[in-house]
C-alpha positions in Angstrom: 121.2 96.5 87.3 121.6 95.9 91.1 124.7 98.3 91.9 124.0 99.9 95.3 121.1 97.3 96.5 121.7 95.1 99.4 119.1 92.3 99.4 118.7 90.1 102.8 118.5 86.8 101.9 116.4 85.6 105.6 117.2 82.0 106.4 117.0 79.6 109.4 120.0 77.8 110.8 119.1 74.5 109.6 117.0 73.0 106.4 116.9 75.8 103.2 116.8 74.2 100.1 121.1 74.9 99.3 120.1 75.6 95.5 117.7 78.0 96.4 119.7 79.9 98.3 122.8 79.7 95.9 121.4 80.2 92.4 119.5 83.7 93.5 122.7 84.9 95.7 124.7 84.8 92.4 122.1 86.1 90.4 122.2 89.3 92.5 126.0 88.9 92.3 125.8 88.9 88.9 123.6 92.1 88.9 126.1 94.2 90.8 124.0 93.8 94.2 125.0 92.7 97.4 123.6 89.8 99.5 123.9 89.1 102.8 122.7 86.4 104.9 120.8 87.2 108.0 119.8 83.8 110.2 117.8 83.7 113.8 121.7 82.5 114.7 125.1 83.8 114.6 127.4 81.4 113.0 126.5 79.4 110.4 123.7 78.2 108.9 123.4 74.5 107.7 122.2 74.0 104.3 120.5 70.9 102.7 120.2 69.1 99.0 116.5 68.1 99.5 116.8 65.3 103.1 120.4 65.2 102.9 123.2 68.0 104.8 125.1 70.1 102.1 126.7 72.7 102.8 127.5 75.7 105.8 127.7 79.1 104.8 128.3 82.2 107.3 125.7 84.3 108.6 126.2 88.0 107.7 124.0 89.1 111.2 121.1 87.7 112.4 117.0 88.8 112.4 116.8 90.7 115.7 120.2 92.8 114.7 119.3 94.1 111.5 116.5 96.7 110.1 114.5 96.7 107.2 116.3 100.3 106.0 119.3 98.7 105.6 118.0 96.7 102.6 116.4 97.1 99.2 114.6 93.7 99.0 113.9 90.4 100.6 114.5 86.8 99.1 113.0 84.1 101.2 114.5 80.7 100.4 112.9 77.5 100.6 113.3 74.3 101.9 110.3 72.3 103.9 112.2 72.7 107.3 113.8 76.4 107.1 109.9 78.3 106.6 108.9 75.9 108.8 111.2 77.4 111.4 111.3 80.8 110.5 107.2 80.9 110.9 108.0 80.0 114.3 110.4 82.7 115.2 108.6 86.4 115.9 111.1 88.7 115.0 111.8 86.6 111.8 108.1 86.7 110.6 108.2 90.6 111.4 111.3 91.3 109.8 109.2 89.5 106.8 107.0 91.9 107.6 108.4 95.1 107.3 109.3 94.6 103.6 106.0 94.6 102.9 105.1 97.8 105.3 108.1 99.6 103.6 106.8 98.9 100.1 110.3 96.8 99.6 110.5 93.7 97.0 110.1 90.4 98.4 111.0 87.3 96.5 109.6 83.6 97.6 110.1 80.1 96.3 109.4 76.6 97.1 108.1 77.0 101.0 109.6 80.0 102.0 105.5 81.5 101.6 104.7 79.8 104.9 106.6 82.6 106.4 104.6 85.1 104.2 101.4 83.6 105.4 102.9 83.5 109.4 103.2 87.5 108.1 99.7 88.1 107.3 101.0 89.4 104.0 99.5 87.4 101.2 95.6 88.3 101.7 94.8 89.5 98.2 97.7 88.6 96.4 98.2 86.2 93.7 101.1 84.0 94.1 102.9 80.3 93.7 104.2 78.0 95.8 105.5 74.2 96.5 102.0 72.7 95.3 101.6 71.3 98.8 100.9 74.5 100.7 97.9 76.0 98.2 95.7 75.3 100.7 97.3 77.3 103.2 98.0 80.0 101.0 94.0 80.0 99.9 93.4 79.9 103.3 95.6 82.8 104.1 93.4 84.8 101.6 95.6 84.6 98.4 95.2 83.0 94.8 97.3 80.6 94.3 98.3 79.5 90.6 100.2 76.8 89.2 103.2 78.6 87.2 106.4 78.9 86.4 107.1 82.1 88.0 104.7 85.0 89.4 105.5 88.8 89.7 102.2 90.3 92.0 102.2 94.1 92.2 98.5 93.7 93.7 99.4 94.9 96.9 102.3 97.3 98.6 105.3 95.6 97.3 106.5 93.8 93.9 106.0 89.8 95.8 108.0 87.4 93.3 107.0 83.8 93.7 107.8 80.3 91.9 107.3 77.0 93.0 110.5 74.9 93.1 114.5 74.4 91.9 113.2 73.8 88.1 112.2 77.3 88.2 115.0 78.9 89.2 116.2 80.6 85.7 112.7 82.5 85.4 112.9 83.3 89.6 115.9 84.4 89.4 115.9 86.4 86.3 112.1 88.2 87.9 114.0 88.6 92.0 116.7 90.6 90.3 114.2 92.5 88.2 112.4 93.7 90.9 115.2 94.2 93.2 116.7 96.7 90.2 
């Protein structure tokens, strides 16, 4: 169980994967954590189904207003455009970061690794990914693996990884393990 972890679900204002955002916020829900939405932005972030708008959703503070103490865990949603963005962004990629330097959980699907690898966080560590970014993950110094879902506890941190929406049940069932 979750009760009395906040997790920071860390988004761009535009272009995560809606899905991936929702299914895991409910799953902490569901755990009896509490997630809250930090953006680059005030406001509200805009959400997408693949190429196509979705929906808004409020931003609960943003990147350069919030500390890693005030959180238990990270979950870095995907997208092709929101990692994209984020990797872009200093005080996003360091607030990525400081999970890792805290020892904190991190969870990652889809795309959202760009930002790890932005980070200088996945040298060593085994993790998956949207196929198309193996490369820069290999680069980056990590082992990348085709699967379902991965749980890496070869480094400071629990790192959760899985490659795309289809995976959400096993992500989302390994995020709120770790979290707990």
């Amino acid at each position: 169980m979750m009760q009395g972890k906040t997790i920071a679900f860390l988004v761009a204002p535009e272009g995560v994967e809606q899905v991936e955002l929702t299914e895991p916020w409910k799953a902490v829900k569901q755990a009896g954590g509490t997630p809250r939405l930090i953006s680059t932005a005030p406001g509200q972030i805009q959400a997408f189904n693949h190429l196509d708008k979705a929906d808004t959703f409020a931003v609960d503070d943003t990147v350069d207003n919030v500390d890693v103490g005030a959180f238990d865990g990270l979950l870095l949603p995907g997208g092709v455009a929101n990692p994209d963005f984020l990797r872009t962004v200093p005080q996003a990629v360091q607030f990525a970061r400081s999970f890792f330097d805290a020892g904190k959980p991190v969870a990652s699907i889809c795309h959202a690794p760009w930002t790890l690898v932005e980070a200088d966080v996945v040298r060593g560590r085994t993790l998956t990914s949207w196929p198309s970014l193996q490369t820069d993950l290999r680069n980056a110094g990590a082992t990348w693996v085709d699967q379902e879902v991965v749980v890496c506890t070869a480094g400071p941190n629990k790192l959760v990884t899985s490659r795309k929406p289809d995976d959400l049940k096993a992500f989302c069932q390994a995020a709120t393990d770790a979290f707990g």
